[in-house]
C-alpha positions in Angstrom: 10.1 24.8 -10.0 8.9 21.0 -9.1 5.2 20.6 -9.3 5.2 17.5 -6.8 7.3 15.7 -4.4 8.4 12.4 -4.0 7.6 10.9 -0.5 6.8 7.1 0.7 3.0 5.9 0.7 2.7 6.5 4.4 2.6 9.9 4.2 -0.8 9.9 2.3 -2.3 7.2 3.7 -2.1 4.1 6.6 -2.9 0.8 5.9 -4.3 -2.9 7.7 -3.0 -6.4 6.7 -4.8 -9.6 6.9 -4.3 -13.3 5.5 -5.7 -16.5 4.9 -3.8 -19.0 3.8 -0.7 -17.8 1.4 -3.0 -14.7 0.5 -2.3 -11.7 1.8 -5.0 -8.6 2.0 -3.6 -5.2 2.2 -5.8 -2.3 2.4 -4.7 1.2 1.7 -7.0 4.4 3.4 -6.1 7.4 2.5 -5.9 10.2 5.4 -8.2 12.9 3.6 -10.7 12.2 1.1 -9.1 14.8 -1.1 -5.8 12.6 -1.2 -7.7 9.5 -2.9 -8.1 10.0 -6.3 -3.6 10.8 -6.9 -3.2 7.4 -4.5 -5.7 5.2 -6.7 -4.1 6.8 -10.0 -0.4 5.4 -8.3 -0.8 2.7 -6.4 -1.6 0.5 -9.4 -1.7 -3.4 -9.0 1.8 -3.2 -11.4 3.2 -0.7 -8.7 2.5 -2.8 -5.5 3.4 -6.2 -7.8 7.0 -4.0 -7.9 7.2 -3.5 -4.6 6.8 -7.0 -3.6 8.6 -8.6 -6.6 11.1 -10.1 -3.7 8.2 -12.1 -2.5 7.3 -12.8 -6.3 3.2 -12.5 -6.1 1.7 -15.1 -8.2 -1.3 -12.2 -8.7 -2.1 -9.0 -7.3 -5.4 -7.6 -7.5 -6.5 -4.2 -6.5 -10.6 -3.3 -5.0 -11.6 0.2 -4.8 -13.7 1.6 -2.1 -14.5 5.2 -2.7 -17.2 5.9 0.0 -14.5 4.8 2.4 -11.2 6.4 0.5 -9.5 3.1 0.5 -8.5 0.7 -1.3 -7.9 -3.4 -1.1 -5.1 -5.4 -2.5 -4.8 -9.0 -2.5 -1.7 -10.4 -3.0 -1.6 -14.0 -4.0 1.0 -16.6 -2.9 3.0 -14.3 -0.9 3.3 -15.9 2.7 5.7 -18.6 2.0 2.5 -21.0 1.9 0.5 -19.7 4.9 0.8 -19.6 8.6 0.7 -23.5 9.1 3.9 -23.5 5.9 5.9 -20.7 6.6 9.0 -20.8 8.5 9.6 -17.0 8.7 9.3 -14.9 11.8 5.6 -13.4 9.8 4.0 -16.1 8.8 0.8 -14.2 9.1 2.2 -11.2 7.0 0.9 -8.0 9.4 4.3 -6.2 8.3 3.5 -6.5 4.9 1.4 -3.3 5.1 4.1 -1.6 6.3 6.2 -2.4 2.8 4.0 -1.1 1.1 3.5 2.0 2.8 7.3 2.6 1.9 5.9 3.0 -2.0 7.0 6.0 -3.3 4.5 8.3 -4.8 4.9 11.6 -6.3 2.2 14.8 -4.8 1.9 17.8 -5.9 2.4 20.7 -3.7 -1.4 22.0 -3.4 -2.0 18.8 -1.6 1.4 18.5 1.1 -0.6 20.4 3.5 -2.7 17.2 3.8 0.3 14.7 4.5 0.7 13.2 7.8 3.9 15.4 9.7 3.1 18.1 6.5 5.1 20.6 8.2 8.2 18.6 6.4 8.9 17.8 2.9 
């Protein structure tokens, strides 16, 4: 029998998006405290570098905050050269959060009951 199952990020966690410049600032806040310490162990800086290796991230650099379950990401040289630069339809990047809530993550089962909509695998 499987221990864990796969699911995407959002399940464990929501998340906020910010920028300044071609720097974009993703935080990651777990939705019960218990749920923190699997999401720091896999959502690595190399796993959200992955997920945005379309966008190629010149750096990516993760913060924790424990007290507040969450943590920061700041993802360098990913908005097509800012706001004033960019000519896509998100030049300021708030959907970016949203990609990376898509991350797949593996949790095992004592912990599904916690997951957003847990009454589904």
């Amino acid at each position: 029998m499987n221990t864990t199952i796969d699911i995407p990020l959002y399940r464990a966690a929501h998340g906020r998006t910010g920028d300044k410049g071609d720097r974009s600032n993703i935080s990651v806040i777990a939705w019960h405290p218990a749920l923190y310490p699997m999401l720091v162990e896999q959502v690595a800086p190399e796993a959200v570098a992955a997920q945005f290796r379309h966008r190629a991230p010149a750096g990516v650099q993760r913060y924790l905050l424990p007290r507040l379950h969450a943590m920061n990401f700041v993802l360098d040289g990913v908005l097509d050269g800012g706001v004033n630069d960019a000519l896509n339809l998100d030049a300021h990047g708030k959907a970016l959060s949203f990609l990376l809530l898509d991350l797949r993550i593996r949790v095992p089962h004592e912990l599904v009951s916690l997951l957003a909509g847990s009454d589904e695998y």
